[in-house]
TORSELO-113003 format. One line per field, with one value per residue (C-alpha): residue number from 1; residue in three letters; x negated, y negated, z negated. Coordinates in steps of 0.2 Angstrom, whole numbers. Layout:
BEGIN
nr	c(NUM, ...);
rest	c(ala, ...);
east	c(X, ...);
north	c(Y, ...);
up	c(Z, ...);
This chain:
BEGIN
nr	c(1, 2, 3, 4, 5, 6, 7, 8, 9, 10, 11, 12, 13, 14, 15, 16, 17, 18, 19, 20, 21, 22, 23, 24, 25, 26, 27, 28, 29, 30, 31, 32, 33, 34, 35, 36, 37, 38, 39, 40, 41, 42, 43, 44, 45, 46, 47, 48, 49, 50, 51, 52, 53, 54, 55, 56, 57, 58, 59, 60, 61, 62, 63, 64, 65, 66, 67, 68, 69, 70, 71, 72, 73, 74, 75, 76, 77, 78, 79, 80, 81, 82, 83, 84, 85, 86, 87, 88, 89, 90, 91, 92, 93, 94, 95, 96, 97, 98, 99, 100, 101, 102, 103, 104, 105, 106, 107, 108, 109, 110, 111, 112, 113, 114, 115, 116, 117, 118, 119, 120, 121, 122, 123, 124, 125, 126, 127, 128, 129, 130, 131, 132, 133, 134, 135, 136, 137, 138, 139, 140, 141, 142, 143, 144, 145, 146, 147, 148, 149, 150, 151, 152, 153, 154, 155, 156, 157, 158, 159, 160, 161, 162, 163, 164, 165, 166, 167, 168, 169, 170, 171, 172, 173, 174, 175, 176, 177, 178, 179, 180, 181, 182, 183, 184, 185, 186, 187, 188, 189, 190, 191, 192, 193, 194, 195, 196, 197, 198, 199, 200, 201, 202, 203, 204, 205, 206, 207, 208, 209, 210, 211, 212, 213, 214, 215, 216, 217, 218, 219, 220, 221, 222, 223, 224, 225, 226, 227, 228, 229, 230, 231, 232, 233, 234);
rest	c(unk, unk, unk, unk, unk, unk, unk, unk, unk, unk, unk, unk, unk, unk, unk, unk, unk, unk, unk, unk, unk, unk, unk, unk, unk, unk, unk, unk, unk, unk, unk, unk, unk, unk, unk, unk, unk, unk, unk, unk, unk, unk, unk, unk, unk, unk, unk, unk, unk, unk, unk, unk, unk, unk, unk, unk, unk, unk, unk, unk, unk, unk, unk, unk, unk, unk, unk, unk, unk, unk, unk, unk, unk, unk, unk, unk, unk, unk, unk, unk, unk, unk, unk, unk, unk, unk, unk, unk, unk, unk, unk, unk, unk, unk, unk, unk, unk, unk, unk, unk, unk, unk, unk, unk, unk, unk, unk, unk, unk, unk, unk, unk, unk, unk, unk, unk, unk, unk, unk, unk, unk, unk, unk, unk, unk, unk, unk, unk, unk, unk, unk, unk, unk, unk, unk, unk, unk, unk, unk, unk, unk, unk, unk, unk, unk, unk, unk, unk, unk, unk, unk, unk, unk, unk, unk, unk, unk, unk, unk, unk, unk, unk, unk, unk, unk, unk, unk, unk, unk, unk, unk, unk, unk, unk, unk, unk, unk, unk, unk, unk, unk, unk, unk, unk, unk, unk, unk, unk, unk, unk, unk, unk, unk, unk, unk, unk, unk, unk, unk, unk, unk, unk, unk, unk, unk, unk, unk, unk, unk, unk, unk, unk, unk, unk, unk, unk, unk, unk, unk, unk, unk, unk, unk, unk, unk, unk, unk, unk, unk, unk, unk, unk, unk, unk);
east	c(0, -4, -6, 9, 21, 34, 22, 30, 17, 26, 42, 56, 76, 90, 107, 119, 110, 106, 86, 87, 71, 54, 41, 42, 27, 32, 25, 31, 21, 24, 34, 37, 55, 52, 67, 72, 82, 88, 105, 116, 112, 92, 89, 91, 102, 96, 79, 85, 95, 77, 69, 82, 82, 99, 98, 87, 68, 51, 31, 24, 36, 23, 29, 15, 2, 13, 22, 41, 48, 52, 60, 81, 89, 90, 72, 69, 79, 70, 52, 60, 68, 85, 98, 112, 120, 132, 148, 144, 148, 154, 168, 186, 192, 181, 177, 163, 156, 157, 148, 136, 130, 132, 117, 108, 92, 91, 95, 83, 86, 71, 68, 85, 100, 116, 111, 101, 114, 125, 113, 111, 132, 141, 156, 152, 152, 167, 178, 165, 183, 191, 192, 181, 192, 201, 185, 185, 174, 159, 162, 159, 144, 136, 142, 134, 117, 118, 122, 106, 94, 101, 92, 75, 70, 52, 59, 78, 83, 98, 108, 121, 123, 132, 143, 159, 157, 158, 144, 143, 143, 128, 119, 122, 115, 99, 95, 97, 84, 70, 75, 70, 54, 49, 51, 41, 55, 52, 67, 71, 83, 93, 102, 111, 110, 95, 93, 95, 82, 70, 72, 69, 57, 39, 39, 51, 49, 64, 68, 72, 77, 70, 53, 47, 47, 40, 32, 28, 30, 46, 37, 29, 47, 55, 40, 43, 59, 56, 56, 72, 80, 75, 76, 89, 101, 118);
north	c(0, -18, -32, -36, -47, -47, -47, -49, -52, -52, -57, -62, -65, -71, -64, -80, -77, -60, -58, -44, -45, -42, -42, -33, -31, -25, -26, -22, -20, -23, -11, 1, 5, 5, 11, 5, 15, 16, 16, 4, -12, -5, -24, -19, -29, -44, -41, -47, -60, -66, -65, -74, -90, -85, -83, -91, -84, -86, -76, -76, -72, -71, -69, -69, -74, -90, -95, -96, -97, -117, -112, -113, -99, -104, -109, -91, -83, -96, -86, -71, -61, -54, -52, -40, -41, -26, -37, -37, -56, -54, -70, -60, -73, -72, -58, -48, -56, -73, -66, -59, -76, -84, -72, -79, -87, -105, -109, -98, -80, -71, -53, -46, -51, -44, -31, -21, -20, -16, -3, 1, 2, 6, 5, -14, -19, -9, -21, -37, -46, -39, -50, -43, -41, -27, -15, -2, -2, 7, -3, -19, -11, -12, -30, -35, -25, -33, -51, -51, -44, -58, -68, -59, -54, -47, -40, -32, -33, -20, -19, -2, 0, 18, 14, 24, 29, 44, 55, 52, 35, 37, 47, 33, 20, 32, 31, 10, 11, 23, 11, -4, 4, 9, -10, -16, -21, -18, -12, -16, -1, -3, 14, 25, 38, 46, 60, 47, 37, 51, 55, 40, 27, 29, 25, 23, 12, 15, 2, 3, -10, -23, -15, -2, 13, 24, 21, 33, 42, 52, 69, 64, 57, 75, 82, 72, 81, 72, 53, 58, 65, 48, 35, 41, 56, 53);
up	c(0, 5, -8, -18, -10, -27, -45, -62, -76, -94, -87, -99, -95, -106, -99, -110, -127, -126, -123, -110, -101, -115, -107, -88, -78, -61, -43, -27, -9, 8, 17, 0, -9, -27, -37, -53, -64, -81, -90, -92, -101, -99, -89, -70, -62, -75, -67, -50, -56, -64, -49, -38, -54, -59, -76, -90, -88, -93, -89, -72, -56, -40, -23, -13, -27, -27, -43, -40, -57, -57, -40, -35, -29, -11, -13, -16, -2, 11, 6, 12, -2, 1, -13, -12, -29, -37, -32, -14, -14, 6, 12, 11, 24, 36, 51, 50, 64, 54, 40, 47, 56, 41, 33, 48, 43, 51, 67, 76, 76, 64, 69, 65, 78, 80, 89, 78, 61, 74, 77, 60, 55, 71, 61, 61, 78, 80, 65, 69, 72, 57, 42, 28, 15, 27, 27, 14, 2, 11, 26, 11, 6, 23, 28, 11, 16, 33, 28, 21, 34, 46, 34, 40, 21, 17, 1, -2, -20, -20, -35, -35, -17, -17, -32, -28, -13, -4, 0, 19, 16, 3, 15, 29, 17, 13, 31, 32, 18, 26, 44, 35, 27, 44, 50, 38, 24, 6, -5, -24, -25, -43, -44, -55, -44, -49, -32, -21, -30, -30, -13, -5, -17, -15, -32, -49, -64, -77, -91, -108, -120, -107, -103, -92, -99, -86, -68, -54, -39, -39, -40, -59, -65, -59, -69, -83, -95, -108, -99, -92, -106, -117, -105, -91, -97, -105);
């Protein structure tokens, strides 16, 4: 793996009052899908809202060796990091032709056009006139993803992307991930699902009680009962 592009050195987060976040250190290369597990309330999904400025933080946020924690949030997308939150966030009203150009970064096109998410998710060029809030929840899932990568992101933070969905759809969504590695793309994946983590991360970090309790490739958390039953297990 390259030089970090994303590098967290003692990062701490507040989510209202509650100090979530103590003390995080985390990196992430070009072109490499770390996933970041842990039951709930471990700090995942605060993790991303950290790095994007969206909740109260403090410790050394790098992207690209540059500092970016007294940064706003669209300040942060504009580097070239993409945030696809657990809500989906997509426009209800709107086609999914309308959303998609609205993820578009700029007025020039960047390396993503409509083309290649309709490559990605047929099933989007085929509803691109339907309004959003008419796609099933699967179909949501993928507008959200491909939102983003109009924006022609570096790095993907993905928070819960296969969260009630069927399995097909999960499998569909595996495949967009190992796509976007190919192209160069790196991948926060937050996940409950931990097969799905394991088979497609190069490696995995779980958190507990704000602070990474394990990190690895796939293969040493599999061989590691005792991380898992601690950290991960109900």
């Amino acid at each position: 793996m390259s030089a970090d592009l994303l590098r967290l050195r003692n990062a701490h987060a507040w989510y209202g009052r509650a100090h979530v976040l103590q003390g995080v250190d985390l990196g992430i290369a070009d072109g490499e899908i770390v996933g970041l597990l842990g039951r709930n309330g471990a700090g995942r999904s605060t993790l991303a809202r950290a790095v994007m400025g969206l909740v109260a933080r403090r410790g050394e946020f790098l992207w690209r060796g540059r500092d970016i924690g007294a940064l706003r949030t669209f300040e942060i997308a504009r580097l070239g990091i993409g945030y696809v939150p657990e809500s989906r966030d997509i426009f209800p009203d709107l086609t999914v032709e309308q959303n998609l150009t609205l993820g578009q970064k700029g007025k020039r096109p960047g390396r993503w056009r409509m083309e290649d998410v309709h490559e990605l998710f047929p099933a989007l060029a085929q509803r691109a006139r339907v309004p959003a809030q008419r796609l099933s929840g699967g179909e949501q899932q993928m507008l959200a993803l491909a939102r983003t990568l109009m924006g022609d992101p570096a790095l993907m933070l993905v928070d819960e992307p296969t969260e009630g969905l069927a399995p097909m759809v999960v499998a569909q969504l595996a495949d967009f991930f190992r796509s976007l590695r190919r192209r160069g793309v790196a991948i926060l994946l937050i996940e409950q699902k931990l097969d799905l983590a394991l088979d497609i991360a190069d490696r995995v970090c779980v958190l507990g009680h704000g602070a990474v309790m394990f990190e690895g490739t796939p293969a040493a958390l599999q061989a590691d009962a005792q991380v898992r039953q601690e950290w991960l297990e109900p």
